[in-house]
C-alpha positions as CSV (number, residue, x, y, z in Angstrom):
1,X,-65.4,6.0,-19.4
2,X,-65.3,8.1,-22.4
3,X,-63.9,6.8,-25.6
4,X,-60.6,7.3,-26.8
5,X,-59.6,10.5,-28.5
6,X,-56.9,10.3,-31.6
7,X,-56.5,13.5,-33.4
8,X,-55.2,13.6,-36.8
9,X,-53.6,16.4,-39.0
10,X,-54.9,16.6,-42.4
11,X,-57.3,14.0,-41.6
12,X,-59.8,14.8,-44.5
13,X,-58.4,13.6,-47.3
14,X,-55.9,11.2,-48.5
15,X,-53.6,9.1,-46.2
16,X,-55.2,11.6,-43.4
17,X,-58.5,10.1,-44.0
18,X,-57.4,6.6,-44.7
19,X,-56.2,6.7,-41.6
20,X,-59.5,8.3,-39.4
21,X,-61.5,5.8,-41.4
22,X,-59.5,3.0,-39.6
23,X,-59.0,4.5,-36.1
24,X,-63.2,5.7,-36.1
25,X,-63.9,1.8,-36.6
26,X,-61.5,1.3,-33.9
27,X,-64.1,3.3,-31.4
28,X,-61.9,6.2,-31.5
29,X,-63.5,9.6,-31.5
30,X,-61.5,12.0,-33.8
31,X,-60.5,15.3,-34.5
32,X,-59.2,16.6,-38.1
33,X,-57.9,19.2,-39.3
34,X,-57.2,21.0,-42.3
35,X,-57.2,24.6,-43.8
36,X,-61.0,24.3,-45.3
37,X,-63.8,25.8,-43.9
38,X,-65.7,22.9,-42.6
39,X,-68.8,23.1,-44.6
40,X,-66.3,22.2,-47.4
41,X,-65.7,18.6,-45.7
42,X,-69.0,18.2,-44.1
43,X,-69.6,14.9,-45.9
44,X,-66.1,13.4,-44.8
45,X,-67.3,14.5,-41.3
46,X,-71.2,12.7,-42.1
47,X,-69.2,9.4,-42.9
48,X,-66.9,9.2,-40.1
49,X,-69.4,10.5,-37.7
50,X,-71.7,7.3,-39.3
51,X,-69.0,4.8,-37.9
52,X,-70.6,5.5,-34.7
53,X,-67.9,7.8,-33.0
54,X,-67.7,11.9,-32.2
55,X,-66.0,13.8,-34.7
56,X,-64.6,17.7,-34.2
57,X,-63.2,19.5,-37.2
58,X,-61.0,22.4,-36.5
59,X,-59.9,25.0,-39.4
60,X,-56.3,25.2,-38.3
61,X,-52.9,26.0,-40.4
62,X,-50.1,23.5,-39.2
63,X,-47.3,25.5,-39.9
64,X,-49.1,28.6,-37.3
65,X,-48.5,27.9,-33.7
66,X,-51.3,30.2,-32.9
67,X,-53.8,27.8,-34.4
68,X,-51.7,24.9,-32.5
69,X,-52.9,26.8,-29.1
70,X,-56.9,27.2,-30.9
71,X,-56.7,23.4,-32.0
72,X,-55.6,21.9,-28.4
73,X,-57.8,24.5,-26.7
74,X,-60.9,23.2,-29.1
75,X,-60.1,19.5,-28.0
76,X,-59.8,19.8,-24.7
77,X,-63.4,21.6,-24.6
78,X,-65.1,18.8,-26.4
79,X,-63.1,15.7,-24.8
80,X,-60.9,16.9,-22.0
81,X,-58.5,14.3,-23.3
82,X,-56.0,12.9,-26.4
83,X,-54.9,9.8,-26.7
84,X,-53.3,9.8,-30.0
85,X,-51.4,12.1,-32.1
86,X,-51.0,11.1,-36.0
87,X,-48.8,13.9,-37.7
88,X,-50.0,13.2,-41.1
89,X,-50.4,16.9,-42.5
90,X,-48.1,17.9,-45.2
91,X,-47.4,19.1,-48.5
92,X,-45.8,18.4,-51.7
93,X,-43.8,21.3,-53.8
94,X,-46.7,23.2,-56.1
95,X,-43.8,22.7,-58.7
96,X,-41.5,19.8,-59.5
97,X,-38.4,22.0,-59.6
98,X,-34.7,20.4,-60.0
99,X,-32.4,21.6,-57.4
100,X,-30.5,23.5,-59.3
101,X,-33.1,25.8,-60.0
102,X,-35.6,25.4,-57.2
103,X,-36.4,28.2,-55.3
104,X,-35.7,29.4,-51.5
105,X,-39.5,29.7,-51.2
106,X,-40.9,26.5,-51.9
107,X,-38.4,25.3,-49.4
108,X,-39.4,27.7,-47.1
109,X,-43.0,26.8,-47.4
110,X,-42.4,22.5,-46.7
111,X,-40.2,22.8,-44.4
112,X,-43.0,25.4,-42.4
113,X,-45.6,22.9,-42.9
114,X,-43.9,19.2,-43.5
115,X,-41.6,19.8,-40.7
116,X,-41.6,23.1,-38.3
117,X,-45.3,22.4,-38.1
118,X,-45.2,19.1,-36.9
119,X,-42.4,19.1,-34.8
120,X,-43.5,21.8,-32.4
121,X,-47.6,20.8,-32.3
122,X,-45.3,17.6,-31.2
123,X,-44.1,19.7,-28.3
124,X,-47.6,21.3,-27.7
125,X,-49.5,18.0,-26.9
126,X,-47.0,16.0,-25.7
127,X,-46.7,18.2,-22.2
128,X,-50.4,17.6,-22.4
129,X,-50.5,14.1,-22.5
130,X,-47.4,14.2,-19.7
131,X,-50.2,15.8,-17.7
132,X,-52.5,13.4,-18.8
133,X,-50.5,10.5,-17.9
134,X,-49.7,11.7,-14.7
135,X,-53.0,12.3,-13.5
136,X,-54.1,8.9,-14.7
137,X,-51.7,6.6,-14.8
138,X,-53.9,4.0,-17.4
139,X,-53.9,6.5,-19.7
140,X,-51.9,4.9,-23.0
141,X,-51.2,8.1,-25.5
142,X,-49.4,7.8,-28.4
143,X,-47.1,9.9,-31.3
144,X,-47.1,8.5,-34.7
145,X,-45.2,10.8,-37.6
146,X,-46.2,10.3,-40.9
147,X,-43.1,10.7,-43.2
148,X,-42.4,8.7,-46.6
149,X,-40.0,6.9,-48.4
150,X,-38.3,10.1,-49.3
151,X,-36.9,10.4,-46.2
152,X,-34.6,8.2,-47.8
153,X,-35.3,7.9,-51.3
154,X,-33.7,10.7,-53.3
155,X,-35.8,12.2,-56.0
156,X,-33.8,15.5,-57.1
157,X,-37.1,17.4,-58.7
158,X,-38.1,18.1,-55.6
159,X,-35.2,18.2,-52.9
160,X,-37.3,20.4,-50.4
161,X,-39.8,18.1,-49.7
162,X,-37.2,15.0,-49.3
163,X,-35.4,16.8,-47.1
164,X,-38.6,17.9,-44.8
165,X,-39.3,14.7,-44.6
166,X,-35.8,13.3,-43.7
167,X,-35.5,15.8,-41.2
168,X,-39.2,14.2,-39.4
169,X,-37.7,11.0,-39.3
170,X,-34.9,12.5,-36.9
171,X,-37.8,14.4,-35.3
172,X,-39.8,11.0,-34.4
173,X,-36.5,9.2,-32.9
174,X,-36.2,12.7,-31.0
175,X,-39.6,12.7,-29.2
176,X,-39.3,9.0,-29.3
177,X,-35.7,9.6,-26.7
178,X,-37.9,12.5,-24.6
179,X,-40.7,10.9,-23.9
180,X,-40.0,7.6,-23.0
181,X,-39.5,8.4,-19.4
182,X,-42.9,9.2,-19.2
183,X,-44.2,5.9,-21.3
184,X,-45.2,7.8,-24.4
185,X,-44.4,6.2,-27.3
186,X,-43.3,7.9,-30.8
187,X,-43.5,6.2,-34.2
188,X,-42.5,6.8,-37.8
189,X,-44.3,5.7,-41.0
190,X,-43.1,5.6,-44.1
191,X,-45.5,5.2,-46.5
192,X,-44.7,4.6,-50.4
193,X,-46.4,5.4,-53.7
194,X,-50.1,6.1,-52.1
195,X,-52.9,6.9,-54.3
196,X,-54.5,9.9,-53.3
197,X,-54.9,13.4,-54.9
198,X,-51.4,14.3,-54.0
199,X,-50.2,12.0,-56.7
200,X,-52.6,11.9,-59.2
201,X,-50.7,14.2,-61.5
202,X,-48.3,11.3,-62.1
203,X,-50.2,8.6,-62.0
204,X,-49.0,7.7,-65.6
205,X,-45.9,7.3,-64.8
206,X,-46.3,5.2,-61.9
207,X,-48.9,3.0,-63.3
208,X,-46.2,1.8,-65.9
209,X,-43.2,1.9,-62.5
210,X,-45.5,-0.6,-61.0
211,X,-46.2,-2.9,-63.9
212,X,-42.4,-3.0,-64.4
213,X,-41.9,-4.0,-60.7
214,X,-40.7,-0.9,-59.5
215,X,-42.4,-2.5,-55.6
216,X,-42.6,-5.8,-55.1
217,X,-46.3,-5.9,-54.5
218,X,-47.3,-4.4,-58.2
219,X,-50.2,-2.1,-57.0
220,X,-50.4,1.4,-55.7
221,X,-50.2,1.9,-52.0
222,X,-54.0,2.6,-50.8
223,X,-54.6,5.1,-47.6
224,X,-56.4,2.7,-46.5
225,X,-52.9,0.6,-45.9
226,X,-51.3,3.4,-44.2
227,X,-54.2,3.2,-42.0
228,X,-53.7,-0.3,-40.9
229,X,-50.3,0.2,-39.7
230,X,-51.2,3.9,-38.3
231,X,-53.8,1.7,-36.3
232,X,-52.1,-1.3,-35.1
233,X,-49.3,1.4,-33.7
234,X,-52.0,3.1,-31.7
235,X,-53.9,0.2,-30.4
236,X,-50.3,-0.7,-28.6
237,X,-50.0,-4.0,-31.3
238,X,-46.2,-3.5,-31.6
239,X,-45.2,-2.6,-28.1
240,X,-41.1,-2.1,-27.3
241,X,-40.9,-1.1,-30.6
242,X,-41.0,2.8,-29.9
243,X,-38.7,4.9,-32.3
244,X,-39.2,2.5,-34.9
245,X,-39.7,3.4,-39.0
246,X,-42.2,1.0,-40.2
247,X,-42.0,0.8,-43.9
248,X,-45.9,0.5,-46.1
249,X,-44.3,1.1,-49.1
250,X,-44.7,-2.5,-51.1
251,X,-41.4,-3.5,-50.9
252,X,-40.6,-0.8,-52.6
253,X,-36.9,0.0,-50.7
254,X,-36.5,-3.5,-50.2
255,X,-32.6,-3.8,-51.9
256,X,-33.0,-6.6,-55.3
257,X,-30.6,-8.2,-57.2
């Protein structure tokens, strides 16, 4: 039998990569994907590929439903299969902008990407793995949306990409209620403060948050965490759970006196 196939939005850097790092030593073969030409993220592809599993890259644009089509057509040519679906791909403003003075196109651009994207590649491979399923009744795929705490957590510089993200949330309990018939499940994760590149322009700020107890765990979130809980959710490790939000955020929205 051929291995398992998980395929990962955004999966060469940050959480994206925390996470392919952690389904690859899982036995998964993988597919990423990302806006850069590939010889740009050869060397993530040389690591993963090292863990002993296939990897396909695929320059695609998440928020263009004609490079949806490209990217499922590209997968089903190497593997003929998916297994997993991790809708990590997504984007922060390019400016911190208070809502009273943000502009339409910033929120135009997340919700395109953070949310419209997403939501109908959703649609795209889940009447693939329906098919799938059908045809092979063993089969186990899997939908896991990658959200944040800001689905929930207001932070008013940058209202657009709170409200893409609150808006996933629904979209995870949506394909969570469609799909079940079919024994697909759908899952949210929420992660926290993560380290990556996406918030390294404030890692001042939350370097002193943390040491103040902002979380309850005082550290930054690592991808590598994300990855964890992204993998456990995939392997089946929380079964009759589909729908669910699980929370890596340190205890972060945990409510304190």
């Amino acid at each position: 039998m051929s291995r398992p196939v998980a395929l990962v939005t955004g999966g060469s850097r940050g959480i994206g990569l925390g996470i392919a790092r952690r389904l690859a030593s899982d036995g998964y073969d993988l597919v990423i994907n990302g806006r850069r030409p590939q010889a740009d993220v050869q060397p993530v592809i040389d690591e993963l590929t090292s863990l002993g599993v296939d990897v396909l890259y695929v320059a695609a644009d998440i928020a263009s439903l004609d490079d949806h089509e490209r990217l499922v057509q590209a997968i089903d040519e190497r593997f003929g299969r998916l297994d997993a679906l991790i809708n990590n791909a997504g984007v922060a403003p390019n400016e911190r902008a208070d809502i009273r003075e943000a502009t339409a196109e910033s929120f135009d651009r997340l919700i395109s990407i953070n949310l419209r994207g997403p939501y109908f590649l959703t649609q795209r491979v889940a009447n693939w793995m329906i098919q799938q399923k059908q045809a092979d009744d063993t089969r186990t795929p899997s939908i896991t949306f990658v959200t944040s705490i800001s689905s929930t957590v207001v932070s008013v510089n940058r209202g657009d990409y709170c409200l893409s993200k609150a808006a996933l949330s629904m979209a995870a309990q949506l394909w969570a209620a469609r799909l079940g018939e079919f024994g697909i499940p759908c899952y949210e994760v929420r992660p926290g403060i993560i380290q990556t590149d996406m918030t390294s322009g404030v890692t001042e700020k939350y370097d002193k948050l943390f040491a103040e107890g902002i979380a309850i765990d005082r550290r930054w979130g690592k991808p590598e965490d994300v990855g964890s809980v992204v993998a456990a959710l995939v392997r089946g490790d929380l079964p009759y759970a589909t729908g669910q939000a699980i929370m890596v955020d340190g205890g972060l929205t945990t409510q304190r006196l």
